[in-house]
C-alpha positions as CSV (number, residue, x, y, z in Angstrom):
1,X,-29.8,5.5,10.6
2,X,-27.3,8.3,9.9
3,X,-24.7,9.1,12.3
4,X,-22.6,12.1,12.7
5,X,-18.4,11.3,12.7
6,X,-15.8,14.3,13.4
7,X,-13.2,14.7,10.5
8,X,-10.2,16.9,10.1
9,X,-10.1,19.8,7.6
10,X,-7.8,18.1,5.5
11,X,-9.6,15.1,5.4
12,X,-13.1,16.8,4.9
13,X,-11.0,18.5,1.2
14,X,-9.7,14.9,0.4
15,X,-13.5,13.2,0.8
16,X,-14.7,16.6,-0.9
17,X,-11.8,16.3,-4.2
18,X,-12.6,11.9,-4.2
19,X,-16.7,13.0,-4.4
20,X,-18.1,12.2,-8.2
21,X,-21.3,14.6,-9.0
22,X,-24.2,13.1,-7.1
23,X,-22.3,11.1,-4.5
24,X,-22.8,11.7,-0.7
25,X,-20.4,11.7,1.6
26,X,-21.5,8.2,2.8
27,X,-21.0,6.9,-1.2
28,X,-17.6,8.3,-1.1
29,X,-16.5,6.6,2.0
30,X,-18.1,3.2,0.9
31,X,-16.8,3.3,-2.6
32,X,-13.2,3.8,-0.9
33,X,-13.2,1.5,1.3
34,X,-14.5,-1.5,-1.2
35,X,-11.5,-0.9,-3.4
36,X,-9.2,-3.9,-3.3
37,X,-5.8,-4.4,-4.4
38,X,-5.8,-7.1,-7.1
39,X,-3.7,-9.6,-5.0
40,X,-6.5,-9.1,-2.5
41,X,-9.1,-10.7,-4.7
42,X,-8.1,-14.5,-4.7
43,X,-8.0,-17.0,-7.7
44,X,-8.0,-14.5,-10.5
45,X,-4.9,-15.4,-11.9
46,X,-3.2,-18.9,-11.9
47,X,-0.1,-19.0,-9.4
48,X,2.6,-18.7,-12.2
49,X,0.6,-16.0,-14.4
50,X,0.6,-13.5,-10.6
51,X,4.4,-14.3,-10.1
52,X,5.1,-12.7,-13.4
53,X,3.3,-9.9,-12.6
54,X,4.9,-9.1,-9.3
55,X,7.9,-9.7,-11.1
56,X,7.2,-6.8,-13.7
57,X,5.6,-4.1,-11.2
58,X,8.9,-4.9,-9.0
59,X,11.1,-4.5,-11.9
60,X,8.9,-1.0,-12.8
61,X,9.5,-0.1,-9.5
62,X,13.5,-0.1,-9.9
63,X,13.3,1.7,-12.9
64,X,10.9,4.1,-11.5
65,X,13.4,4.5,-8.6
66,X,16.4,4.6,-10.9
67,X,15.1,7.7,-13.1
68,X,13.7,10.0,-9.8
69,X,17.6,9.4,-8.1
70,X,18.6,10.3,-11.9
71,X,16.5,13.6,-11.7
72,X,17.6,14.7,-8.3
């Protein structure tokens, strides 16, 4: 059964830009809300192999922070 939910105009353009050809409305909210963050997702990795890669994205992250307060 469909129901009918009230959005904001800038809301409405952001479901409109994240539609793929074909997709409803209704796909396009599903399909967002299933994604998942890797660390969500439990057992992929072994404990050791996961700490690593926090370990890079944080050290991506300071670099990344680094070179924007470099630009300013």
């Amino acid at each position: 059964m469909a129901k009918t939910i009230a959005v904001s105009d800038d809301v409405y353009e952001m479901l409109s830009k994240a539609k793929m050809k074909g997709e409803s409305f209704s796909d396009v909210i599903r399909r967002l809300l299933r994604r998942q963050k890797i660390s969500d997702i439990p057992k992929i990795l072994e404990d050791d192999e996961a700490e690593k890669i926090r370990e890079l994205i944080e050290r991506q992250k300071e670099i990344d922070l680094k070179r924007l307060r470099g630009m300013l």
